[in-house]
C-alpha positions as CSV (number, residue, x, y, z in Angstrom):
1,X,9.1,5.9,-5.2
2,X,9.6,5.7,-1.3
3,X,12.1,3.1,-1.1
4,X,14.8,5.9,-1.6
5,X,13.8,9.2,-0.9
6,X,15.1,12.7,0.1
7,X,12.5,14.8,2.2
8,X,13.2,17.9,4.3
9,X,12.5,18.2,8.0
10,X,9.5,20.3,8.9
11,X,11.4,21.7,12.0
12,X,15.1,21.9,11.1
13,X,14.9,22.5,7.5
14,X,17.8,19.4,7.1
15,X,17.1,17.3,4.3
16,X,16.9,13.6,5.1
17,X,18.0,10.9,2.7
18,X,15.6,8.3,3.4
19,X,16.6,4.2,2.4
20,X,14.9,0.9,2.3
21,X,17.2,-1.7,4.2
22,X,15.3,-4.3,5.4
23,X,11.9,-6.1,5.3
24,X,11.4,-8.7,8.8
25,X,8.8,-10.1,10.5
26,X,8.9,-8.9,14.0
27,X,7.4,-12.4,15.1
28,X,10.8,-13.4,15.0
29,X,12.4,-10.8,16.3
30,X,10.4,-8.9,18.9
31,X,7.2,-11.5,19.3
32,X,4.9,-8.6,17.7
33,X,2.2,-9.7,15.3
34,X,3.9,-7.4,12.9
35,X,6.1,-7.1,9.8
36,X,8.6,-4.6,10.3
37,X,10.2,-2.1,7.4
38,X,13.9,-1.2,7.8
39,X,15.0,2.6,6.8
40,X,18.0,4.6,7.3
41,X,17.4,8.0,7.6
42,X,20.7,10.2,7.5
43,X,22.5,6.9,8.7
44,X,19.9,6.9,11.8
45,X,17.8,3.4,12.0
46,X,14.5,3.8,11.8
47,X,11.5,1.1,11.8
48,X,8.1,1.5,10.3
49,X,5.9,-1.2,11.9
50,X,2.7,-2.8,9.5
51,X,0.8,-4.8,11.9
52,X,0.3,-8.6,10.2
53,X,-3.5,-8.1,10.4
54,X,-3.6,-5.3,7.9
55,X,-2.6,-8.1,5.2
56,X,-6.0,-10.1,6.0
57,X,-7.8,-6.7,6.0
58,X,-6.4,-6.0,2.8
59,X,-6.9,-9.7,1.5
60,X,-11.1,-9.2,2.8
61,X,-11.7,-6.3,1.7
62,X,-9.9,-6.4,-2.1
63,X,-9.0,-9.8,-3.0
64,X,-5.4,-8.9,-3.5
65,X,-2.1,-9.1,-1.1
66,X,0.0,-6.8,0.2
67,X,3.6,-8.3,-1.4
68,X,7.0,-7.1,-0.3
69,X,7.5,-4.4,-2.7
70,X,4.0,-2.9,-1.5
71,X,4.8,-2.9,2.4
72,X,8.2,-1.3,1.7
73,X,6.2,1.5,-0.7
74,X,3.7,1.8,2.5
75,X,6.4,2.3,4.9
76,X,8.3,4.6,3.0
77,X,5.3,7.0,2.3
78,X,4.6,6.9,6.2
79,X,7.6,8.0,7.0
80,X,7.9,11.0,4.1
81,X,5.1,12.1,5.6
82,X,5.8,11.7,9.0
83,X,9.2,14.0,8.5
84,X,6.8,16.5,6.3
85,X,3.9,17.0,8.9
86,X,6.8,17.1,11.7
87,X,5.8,13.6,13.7
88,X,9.0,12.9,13.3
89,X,10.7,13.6,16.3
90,X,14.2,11.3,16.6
91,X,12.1,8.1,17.4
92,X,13.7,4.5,16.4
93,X,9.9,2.7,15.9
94,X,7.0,4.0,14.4
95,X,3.7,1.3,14.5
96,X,1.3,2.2,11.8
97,X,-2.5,1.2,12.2
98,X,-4.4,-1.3,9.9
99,X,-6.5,1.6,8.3
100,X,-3.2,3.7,8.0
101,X,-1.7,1.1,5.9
102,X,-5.1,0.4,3.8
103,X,-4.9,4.0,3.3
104,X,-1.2,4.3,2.4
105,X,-1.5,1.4,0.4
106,X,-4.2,2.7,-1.5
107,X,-2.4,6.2,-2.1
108,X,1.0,3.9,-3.2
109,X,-0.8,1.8,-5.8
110,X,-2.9,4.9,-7.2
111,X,0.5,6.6,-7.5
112,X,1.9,3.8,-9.3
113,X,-1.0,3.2,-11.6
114,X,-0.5,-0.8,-10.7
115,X,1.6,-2.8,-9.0
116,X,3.5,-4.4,-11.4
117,X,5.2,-0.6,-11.6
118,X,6.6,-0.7,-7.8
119,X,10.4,-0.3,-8.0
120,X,11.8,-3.8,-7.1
121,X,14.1,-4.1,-3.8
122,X,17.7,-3.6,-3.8
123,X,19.0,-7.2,-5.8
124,X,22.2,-8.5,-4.1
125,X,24.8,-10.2,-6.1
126,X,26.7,-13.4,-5.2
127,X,29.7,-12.0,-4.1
128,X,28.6,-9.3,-1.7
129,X,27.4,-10.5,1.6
130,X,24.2,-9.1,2.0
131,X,25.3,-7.3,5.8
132,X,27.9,-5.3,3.0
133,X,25.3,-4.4,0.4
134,X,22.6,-3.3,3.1
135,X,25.7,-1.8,5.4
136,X,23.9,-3.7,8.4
137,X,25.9,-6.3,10.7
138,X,24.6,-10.1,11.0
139,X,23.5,-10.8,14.2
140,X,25.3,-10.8,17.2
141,X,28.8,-9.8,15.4
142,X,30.9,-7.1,15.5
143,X,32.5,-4.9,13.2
144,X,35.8,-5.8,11.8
């Protein structure tokens, strides 16, 4: 669905190939009471930020979590249609609102028909270290 996606640029008419790379909770990272979803657009990084309190909205108000698979679906569907309507404009973060993921997570699961028909994540295998597969570098390394 939107984990890997092509979509064309409102402005330029260049069509993007959109990928799911990571999934990180920006508490970590940045301090930000967020979760954080990793693309690659045409090799450019982008980040799609969920803030953490959307998962309690979604928790009160349905009875049922957001998992992993659904906040990457969310994401993803932000950013097709950011690039459709031409919000996109180059940026590296993009921070959603609590009733824009509801919304989007909605729309995903409707979509989907349930959620047990999301696409899983990428599955990395033993042998490949995981910066390889995702084409990311660990932290604080270099290239070799």
């Amino acid at each position: 669905m939107y984990e890997d996606f092509t979509v064309t640029d409102r402005w330029t008419g260049e069509p993007l190939h959109c990928t799911w790379r990571a999934t990180i909770v920006a508490i970590a990272t940045r301090h930000a009471d967020a979760t954080d979803i990793h693309f690659s657009v045409n090799g450019r990084i982008v980040w799609i930020a969920l803030p953490n309190l959307a998962w309690v909205e979604q928790k009160r108000r349905t009875g049922k979590v957001i998992t992993d698979y659904l906040a990457a679906q969310v994401a993803g569907r932000y950013l097709m249609q950011a690039i459709e309507s031409g919000y996109d404009n180059g940026r590296e973060m993009y921070t959603m609102t609590v009733d824009e993921v509801l919304a989007h997570a909605d729309a995903v699961v409707r979509e989907a028909g349930r959620t047990t028909k999301l696409p899983s994540l990428p599955v990395l295998h033993e042998d490949v270290p995981p910066e390889k597969a995702l084409g990311t570098q660990p932290s604080g390394g270099s290239a070799a």
